[in-house]
N, C-alpha and C positions, 0 to 999 in steps of 0.2 A: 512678720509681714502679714498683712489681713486680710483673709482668704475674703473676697466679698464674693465670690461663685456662692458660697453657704451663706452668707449673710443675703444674697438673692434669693436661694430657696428658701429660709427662712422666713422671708418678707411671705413670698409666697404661699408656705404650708400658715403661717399664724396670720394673716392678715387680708388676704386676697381672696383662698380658697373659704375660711369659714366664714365670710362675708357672700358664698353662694355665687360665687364664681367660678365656671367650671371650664368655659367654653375655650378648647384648644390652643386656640391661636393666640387668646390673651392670657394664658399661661404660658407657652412658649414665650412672646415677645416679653413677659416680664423678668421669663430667668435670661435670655437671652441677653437683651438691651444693658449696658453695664452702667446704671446708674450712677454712680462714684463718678464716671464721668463726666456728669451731665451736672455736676455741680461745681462752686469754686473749691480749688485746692487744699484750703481752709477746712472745707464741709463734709469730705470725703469719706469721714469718721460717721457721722451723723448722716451721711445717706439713706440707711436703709433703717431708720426711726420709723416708728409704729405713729409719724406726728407731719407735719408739713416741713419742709427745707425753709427756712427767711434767706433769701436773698439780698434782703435791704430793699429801700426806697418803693416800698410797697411792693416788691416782686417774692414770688416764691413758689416751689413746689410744691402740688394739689398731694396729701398724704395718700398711700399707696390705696387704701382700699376705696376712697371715694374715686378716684380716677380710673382702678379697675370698675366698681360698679356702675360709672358712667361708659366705658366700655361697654361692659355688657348688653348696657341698655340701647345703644344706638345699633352694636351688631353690624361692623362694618366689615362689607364682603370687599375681593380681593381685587372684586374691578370697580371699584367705587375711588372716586372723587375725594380729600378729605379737606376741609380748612380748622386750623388750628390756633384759636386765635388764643396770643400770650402764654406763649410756652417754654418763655424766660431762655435757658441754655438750651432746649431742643429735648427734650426729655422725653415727653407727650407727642411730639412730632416723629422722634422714632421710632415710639412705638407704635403709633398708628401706620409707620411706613412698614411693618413685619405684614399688617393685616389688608392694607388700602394698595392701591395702582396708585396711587401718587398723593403726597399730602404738601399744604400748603400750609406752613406753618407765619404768623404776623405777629410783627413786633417793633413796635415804637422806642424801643431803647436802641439804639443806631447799635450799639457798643457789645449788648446781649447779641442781638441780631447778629452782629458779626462773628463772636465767639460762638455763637448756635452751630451758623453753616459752617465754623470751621471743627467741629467736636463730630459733624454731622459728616463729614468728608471723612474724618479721623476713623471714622466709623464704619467705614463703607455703605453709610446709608443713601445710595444713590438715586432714590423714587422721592425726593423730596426737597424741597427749598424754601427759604427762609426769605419774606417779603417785608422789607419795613417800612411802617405808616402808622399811620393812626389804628389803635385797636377795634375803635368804633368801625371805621370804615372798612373792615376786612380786606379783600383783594381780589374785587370786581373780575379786573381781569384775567383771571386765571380763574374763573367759575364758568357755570356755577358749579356748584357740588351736591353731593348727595349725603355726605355728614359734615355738621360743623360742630365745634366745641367751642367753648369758652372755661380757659382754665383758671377760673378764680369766681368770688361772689358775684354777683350782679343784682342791680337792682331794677335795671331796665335797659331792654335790647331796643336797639334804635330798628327801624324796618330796613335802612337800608342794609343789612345783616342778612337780615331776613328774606331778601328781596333776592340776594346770594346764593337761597336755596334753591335747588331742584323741588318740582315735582315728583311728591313721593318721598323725597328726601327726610331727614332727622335732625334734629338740632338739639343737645346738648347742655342744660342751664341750670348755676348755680343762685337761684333767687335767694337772697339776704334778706329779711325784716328784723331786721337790730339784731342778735344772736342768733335769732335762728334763720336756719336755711333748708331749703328742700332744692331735689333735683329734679326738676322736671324736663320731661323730652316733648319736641315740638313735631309736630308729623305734617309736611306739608301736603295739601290736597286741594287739588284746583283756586289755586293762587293764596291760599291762606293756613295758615298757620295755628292747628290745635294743638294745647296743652294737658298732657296727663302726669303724672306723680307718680316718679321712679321710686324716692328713697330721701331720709333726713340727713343733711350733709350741713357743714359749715367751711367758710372759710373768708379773708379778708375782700372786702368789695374793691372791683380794681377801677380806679379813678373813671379812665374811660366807661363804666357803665354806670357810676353812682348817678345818681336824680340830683341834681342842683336846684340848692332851695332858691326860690324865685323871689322870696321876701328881699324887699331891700327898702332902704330908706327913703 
């Protein structure tokens, strides 16, 4: 049988901490939260990979240590707001519910979404729930918030996202330019949104944010 309690800390001690992660909370909710869960039955082996989960049809798990470093970066306290947009099976959204007062997790796959908030019950993770829509459009009404993530590449945030944010608030982003990607965190401040440069990260651009080429015939 396959102890994943050690296959969590292990994630932990090789992958999270020497990536300069230290801060309590997002060490507890990583041994905490049982991953193996939060993927299909299939994948449960390959959980705790030093690499991203493929879910199929463009969905997948953000590999552990870019998702902890985007943690780190945003620093979300316990009475904070969280929106979670494409969190696939609820994975990211759990974890954010060890750290946040309530997180809003979005998902456009009807079907994920369902099995999210049901793994997320399974869980007893009770500060949280699973909104489905469009990714772009996050979820107005239950804002706004004080962090928002985006768990996959992007290539451009629509404002209305944006618009989601609190004052003061942090926002979370994996910008893509062909291979490569940087994390940048967006800091809102009298109604606008600056960007600074967390850390080099990569991963697939998730449709809802790709830039459509406008050329046509």
């Amino acid at each position: 049988m396959t102890d994943f309690a050690a296959r969590r800390l292990t994630m932990v001690d090789t992958q999270v901490r020497p990536s300069d992660v230290t801060k309590f909370p997002i060490i507890d909710a990583m041994l905490t939260v049982k991953r193996e869960n939060f993927v299909p039955d299939g994948q449960r082996e390959a959980a705790y990979v030093e690499d991203m989960v493929d879910l199929g049809n463009g969905r997948f798990i953000l590999e552990p240590r870019t998702f902890a470093k985007m943690l780190d970066a945003v620093n979300i306290a316990n009475d904070e707001v969280v929106l979670d947009i494409g969190p696939a099976l609820g994975y990211s959204t759990a974890i954010a519910a060890r750290m946040a007062e309530l997180v809003v997790g979005v998902e456009d796959n009807e079907e994920l979404a369902t099995e999210a908030q049901s793994v997320l019950m399974d869980e007893d993770v009770d500060n949280a729930i699973i909104h489905t829509g469009p990714l772009d459009e996050g979820a107005a009404e239950h804002g706004p918030y004080d962090v928002i993530m985006i768990q996959g590449g992007v290539e451009q945030v629509p404002q209305g996202i944006l618009d989601q944010l609190k004052d003061g608030g942090r926002i979370a982003c994996l910008f893509m330019d062909g291979e490569l990607g940087t994390v940048k965190i967006g800091l809102k401040s009298a109604g606008r949104v600056t960007w600074r440069h967390a850390f080099n990260a990569s991963a697939p651009v998730l449709a809802a944010f790709s830039v459509v080429d406008a050329f046509s015939l």
